[in-house]
C-alpha positions as CSV (number, residue, x, y, z in Angstrom):
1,X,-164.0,-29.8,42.2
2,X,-165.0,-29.1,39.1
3,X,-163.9,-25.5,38.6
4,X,-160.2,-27.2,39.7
5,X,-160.2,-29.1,36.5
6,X,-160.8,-26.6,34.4
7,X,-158.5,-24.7,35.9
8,X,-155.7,-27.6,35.5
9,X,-157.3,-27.8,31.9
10,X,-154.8,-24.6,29.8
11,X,-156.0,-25.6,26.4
12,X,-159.3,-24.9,24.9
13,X,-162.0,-27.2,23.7
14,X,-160.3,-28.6,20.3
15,X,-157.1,-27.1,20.4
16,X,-155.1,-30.4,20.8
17,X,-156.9,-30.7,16.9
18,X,-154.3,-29.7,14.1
19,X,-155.7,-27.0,11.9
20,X,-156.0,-27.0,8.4
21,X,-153.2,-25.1,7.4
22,X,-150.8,-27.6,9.9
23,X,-152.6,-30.8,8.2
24,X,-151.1,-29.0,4.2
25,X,-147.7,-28.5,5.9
26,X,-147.4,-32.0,7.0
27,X,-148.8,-33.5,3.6
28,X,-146.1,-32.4,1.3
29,X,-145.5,-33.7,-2.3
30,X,-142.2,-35.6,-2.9
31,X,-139.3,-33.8,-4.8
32,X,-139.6,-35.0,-8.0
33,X,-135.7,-36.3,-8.9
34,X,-134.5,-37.4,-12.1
35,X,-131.2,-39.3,-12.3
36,X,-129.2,-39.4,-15.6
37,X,-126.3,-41.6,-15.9
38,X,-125.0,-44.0,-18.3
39,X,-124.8,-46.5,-16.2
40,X,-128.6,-48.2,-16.2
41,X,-127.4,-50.4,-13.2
42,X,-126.5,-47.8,-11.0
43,X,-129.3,-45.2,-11.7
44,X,-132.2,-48.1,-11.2
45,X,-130.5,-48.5,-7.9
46,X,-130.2,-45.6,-7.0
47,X,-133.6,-44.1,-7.8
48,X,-134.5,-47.2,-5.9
49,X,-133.0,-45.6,-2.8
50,X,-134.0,-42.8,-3.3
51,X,-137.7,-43.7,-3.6
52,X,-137.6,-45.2,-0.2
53,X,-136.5,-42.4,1.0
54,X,-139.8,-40.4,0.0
55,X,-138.8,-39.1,-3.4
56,X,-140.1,-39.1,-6.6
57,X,-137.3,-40.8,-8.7
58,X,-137.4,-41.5,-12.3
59,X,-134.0,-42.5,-14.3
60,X,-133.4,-42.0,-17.9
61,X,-130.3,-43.7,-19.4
62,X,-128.5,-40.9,-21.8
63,X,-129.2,-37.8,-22.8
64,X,-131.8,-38.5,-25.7
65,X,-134.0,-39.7,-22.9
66,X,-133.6,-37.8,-20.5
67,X,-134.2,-35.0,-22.8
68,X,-137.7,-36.9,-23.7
69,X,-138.7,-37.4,-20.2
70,X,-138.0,-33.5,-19.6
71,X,-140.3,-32.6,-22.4
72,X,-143.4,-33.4,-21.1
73,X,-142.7,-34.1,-16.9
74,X,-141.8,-31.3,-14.7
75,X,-138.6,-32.6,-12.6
76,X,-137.0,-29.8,-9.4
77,X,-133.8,-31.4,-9.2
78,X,-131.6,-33.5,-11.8
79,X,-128.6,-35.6,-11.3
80,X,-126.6,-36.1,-13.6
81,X,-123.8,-38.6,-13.8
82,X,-120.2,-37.7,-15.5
83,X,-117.1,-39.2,-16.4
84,X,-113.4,-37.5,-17.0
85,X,-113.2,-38.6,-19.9
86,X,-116.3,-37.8,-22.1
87,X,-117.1,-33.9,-22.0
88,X,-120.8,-34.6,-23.8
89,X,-122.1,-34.1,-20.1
90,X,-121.9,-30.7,-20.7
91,X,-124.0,-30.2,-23.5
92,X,-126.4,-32.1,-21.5
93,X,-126.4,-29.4,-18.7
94,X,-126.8,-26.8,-21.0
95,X,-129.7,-28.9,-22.9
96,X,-131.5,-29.6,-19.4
97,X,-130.8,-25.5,-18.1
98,X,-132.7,-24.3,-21.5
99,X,-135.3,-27.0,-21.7
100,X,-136.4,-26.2,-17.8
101,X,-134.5,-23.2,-16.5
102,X,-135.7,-23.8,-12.9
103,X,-134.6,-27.2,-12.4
104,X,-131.1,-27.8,-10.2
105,X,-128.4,-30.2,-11.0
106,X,-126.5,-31.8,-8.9
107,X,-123.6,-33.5,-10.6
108,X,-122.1,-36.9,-9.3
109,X,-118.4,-37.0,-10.4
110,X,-117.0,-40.5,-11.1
111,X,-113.4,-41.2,-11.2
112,X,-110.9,-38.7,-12.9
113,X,-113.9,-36.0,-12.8
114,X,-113.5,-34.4,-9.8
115,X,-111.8,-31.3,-11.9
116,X,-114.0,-31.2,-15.0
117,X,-116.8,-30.6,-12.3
118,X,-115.9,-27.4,-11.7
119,X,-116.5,-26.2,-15.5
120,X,-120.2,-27.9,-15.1
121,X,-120.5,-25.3,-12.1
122,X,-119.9,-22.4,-14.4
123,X,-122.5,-23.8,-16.7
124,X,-125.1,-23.7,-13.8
125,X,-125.1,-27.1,-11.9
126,X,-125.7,-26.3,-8.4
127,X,-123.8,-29.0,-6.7
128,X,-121.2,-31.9,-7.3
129,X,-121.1,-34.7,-5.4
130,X,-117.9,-37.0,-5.9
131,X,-117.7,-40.9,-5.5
132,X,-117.7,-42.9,-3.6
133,X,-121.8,-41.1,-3.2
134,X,-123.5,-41.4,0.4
135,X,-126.6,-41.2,0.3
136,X,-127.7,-39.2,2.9
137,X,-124.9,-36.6,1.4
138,X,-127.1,-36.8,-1.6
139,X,-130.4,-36.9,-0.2
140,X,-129.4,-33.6,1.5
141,X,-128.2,-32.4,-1.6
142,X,-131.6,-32.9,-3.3
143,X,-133.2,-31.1,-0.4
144,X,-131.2,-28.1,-0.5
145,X,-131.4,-27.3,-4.2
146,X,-135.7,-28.5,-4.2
147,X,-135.2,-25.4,-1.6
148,X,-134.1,-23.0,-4.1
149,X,-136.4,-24.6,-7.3
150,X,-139.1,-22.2,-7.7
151,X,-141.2,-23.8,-10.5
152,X,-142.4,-21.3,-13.2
């Protein structure tokens, strides 16, 4: 009887226990996300979202503190709100590509912005994501460019 139950029995003594390497893989660290927009509202709801949704999200309303934030915090992936009608947005893609060349930007295009987006992909943004914004279209976003981050 005995020697029929370990028979039945396929796995080992302790191999239903994860290892440690499987116990690292499943405790990952958050994608840290910073989301730049003029619009305070928006962004504090937004990172709001996005922090129950197992991020790290920080906000920073303008460039000035944004830039401040980037100085001394390491962020993979920035978004980055725009307008049509105010090119400044780009500056602060080009500031944010120099001050940490490894972080991604996605862009979110408001209204009217849809074609200036495309000269913030020849300045290096990675993605634009136009309004109205889902968020699980942006959350996948996030995931795809904290993909190709490689911090230095």
């Amino acid at each position: 009887m005995a020697r029929w139950r370990r028979a039945v029995s396929c796995h080992p003594r302790g191999a239903m226990r994860p290892k440690e390497e499987s116990i690292s893989i499943l405790a990952m660290k958050p994608i840290h996300v910073l989301i730049i927009t003029q619009e305070s509202e928006f962004a504090d709801v937004l990172k709001d979202h996005l922090n129950s949704w197992g991020f790290a999200a920080n906000s920073a309303e303008g460039e000035e503190e944004a830039m401040e934030i980037l100085g001394h915090t390491y962020y993979g992936v920035v978004v980055l709100g725009i307008d049509g009608t105010d090119q400044k947005w780009l500056q602060t893609l080009d500031r944010i590509r120099q001050q940490q060349p490894t972080c991604k930007v996605i862009l979110l295009a408001g209204k009217g912005a849809a074609m200036t987006a495309l000269a913030g992909i020849r300045h290096g943004a990675f993605d634009v994501i136009s309004h109205p914004i889902e968020l699980g279209v942006l959350c996948e976003a996030i995931r795809r460019a904290h993909r190709h981050t490689r911090p230095a």
